[in-house]
C-alpha positions as CSV (number, residue, x, y, z in Angstrom):
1,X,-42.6,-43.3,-37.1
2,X,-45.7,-41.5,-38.1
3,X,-46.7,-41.2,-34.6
4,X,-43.3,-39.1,-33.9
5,X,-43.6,-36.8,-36.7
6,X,-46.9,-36.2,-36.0
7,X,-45.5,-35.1,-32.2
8,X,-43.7,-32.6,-33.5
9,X,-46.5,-31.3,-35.4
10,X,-48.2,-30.1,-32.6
11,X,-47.6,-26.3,-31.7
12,X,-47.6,-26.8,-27.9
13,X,-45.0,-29.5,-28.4
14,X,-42.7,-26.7,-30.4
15,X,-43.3,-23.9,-28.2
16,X,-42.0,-25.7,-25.0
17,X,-39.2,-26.7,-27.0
18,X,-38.4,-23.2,-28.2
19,X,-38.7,-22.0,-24.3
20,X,-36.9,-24.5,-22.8
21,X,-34.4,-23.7,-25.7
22,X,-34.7,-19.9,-24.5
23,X,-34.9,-20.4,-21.1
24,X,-31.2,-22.5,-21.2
25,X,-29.9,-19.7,-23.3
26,X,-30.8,-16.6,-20.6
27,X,-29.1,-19.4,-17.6
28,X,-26.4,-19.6,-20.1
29,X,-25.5,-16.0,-20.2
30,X,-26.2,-15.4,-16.6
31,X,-23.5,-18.0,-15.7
32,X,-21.0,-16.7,-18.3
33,X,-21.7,-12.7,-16.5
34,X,-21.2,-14.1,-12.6
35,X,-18.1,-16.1,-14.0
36,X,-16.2,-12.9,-15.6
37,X,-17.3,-10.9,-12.2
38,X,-15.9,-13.6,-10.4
39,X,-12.8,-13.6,-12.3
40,X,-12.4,-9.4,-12.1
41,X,-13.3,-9.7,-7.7
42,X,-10.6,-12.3,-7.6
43,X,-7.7,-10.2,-9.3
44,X,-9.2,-6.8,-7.1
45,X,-8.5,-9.0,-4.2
46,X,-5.0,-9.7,-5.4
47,X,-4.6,-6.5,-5.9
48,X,-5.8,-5.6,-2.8
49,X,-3.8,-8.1,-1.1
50,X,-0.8,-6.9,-2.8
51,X,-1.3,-3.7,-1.5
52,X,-1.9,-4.5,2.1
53,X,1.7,-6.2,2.1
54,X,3.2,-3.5,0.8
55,X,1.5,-1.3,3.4
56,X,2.8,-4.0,6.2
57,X,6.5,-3.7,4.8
58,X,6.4,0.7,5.0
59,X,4.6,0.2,8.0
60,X,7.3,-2.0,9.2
61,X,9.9,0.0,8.2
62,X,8.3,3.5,9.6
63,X,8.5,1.7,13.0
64,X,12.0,1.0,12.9
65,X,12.8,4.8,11.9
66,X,10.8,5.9,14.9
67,X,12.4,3.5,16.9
68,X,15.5,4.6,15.9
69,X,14.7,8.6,16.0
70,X,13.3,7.6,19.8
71,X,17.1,6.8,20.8
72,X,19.5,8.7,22.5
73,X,21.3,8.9,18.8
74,X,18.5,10.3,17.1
75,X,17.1,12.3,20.1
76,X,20.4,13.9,19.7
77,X,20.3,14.3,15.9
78,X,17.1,15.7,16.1
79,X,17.5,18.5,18.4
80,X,20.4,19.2,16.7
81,X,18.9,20.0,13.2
82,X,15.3,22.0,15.2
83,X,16.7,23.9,18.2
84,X,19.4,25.6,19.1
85,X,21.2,23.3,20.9
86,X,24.3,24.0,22.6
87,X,26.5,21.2,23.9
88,X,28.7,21.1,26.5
89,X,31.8,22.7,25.9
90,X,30.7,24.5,23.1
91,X,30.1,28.5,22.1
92,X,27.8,30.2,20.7
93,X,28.7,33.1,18.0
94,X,26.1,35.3,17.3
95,X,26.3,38.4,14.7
96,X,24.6,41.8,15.6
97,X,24.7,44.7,13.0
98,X,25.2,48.3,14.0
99,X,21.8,49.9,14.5
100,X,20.9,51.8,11.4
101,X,22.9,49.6,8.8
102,X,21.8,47.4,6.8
103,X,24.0,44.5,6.3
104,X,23.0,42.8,2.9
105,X,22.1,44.8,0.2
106,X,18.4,43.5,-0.6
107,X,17.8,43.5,-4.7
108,X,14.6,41.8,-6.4
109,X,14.9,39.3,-9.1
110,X,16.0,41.4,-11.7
111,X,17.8,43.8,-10.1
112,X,15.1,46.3,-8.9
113,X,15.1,47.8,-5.5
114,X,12.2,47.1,-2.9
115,X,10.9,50.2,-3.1
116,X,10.4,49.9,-6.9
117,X,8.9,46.8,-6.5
118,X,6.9,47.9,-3.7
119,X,5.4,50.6,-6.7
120,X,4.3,47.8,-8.6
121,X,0.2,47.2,-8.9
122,X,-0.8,44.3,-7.2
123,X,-1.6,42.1,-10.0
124,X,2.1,42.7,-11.2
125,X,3.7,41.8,-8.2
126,X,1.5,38.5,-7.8
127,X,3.0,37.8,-11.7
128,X,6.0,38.0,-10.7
129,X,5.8,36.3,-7.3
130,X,4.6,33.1,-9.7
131,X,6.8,33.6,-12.7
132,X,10.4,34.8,-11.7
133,X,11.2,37.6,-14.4
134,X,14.8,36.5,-16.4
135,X,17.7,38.8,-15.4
136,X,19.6,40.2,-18.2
């Protein structure tokens, strides 16, 4: 029993001891870091995964729109709503004012006339352009 106490007694014996101690310690820590960045690229990959099917569905869903809008139906629809499109059987109405007279009566947003608004510095007119003046 002597013999083992007297083991111990040595330094060299202690300071291996103390860095394998160390040494499992610093693994320790390493494995417990790579095991939380494993856990955080697993739920980025869900995520990312998630995403992707999402992107599938709208993709899926864009398709059928175009193939929709690329029918006759929406062909039609859609040359209806940009162009002026006349069918068959129909007429087309179109208004002309006399020359020199103005239809509408053109008033800024609070009831000026162009021309004073036209007066306005530039920096005034930008003001207003961005924030609408209240009519009384």
């Amino acid at each position: 029993m002597e013999q083992a106490q007297e083991r111990w007694r040595r330094p060299g014996v202690r300071l291996a001891v103390l860095a394998l101690i160390g040494i499992s310690v610093y693994f320790l820590v390493i494995f417990v870091k790579q095991s939380v960045n494993l856990y955080h690229l697993k739920q980025a990959e869900q995520a990312a995964e998630a995403r992707v099917t999402q992107l599938a569905q709208e993709n899926a869903q864009l398709a059928e729109t175009l193939g929709w809008y690329m029918g006759d139906e929406g062909r039609r629809l859609l040359v209806e709503r940009n162009l002026p499109y006349v069918g068959p059987g129909e007429q087309v109405a179109v208004v002309v004012a006399p020359p020199g007279q103005v239809p509408v009566k053109v008033v800024g947003p609070a009831g000026e006339s162009p021309e004073a608004l036209a007066a306005l510095p530039a920096w005034q007119q930008w003001w207003r352009a961005v924030f609408t003046p209240i009519s009384p």
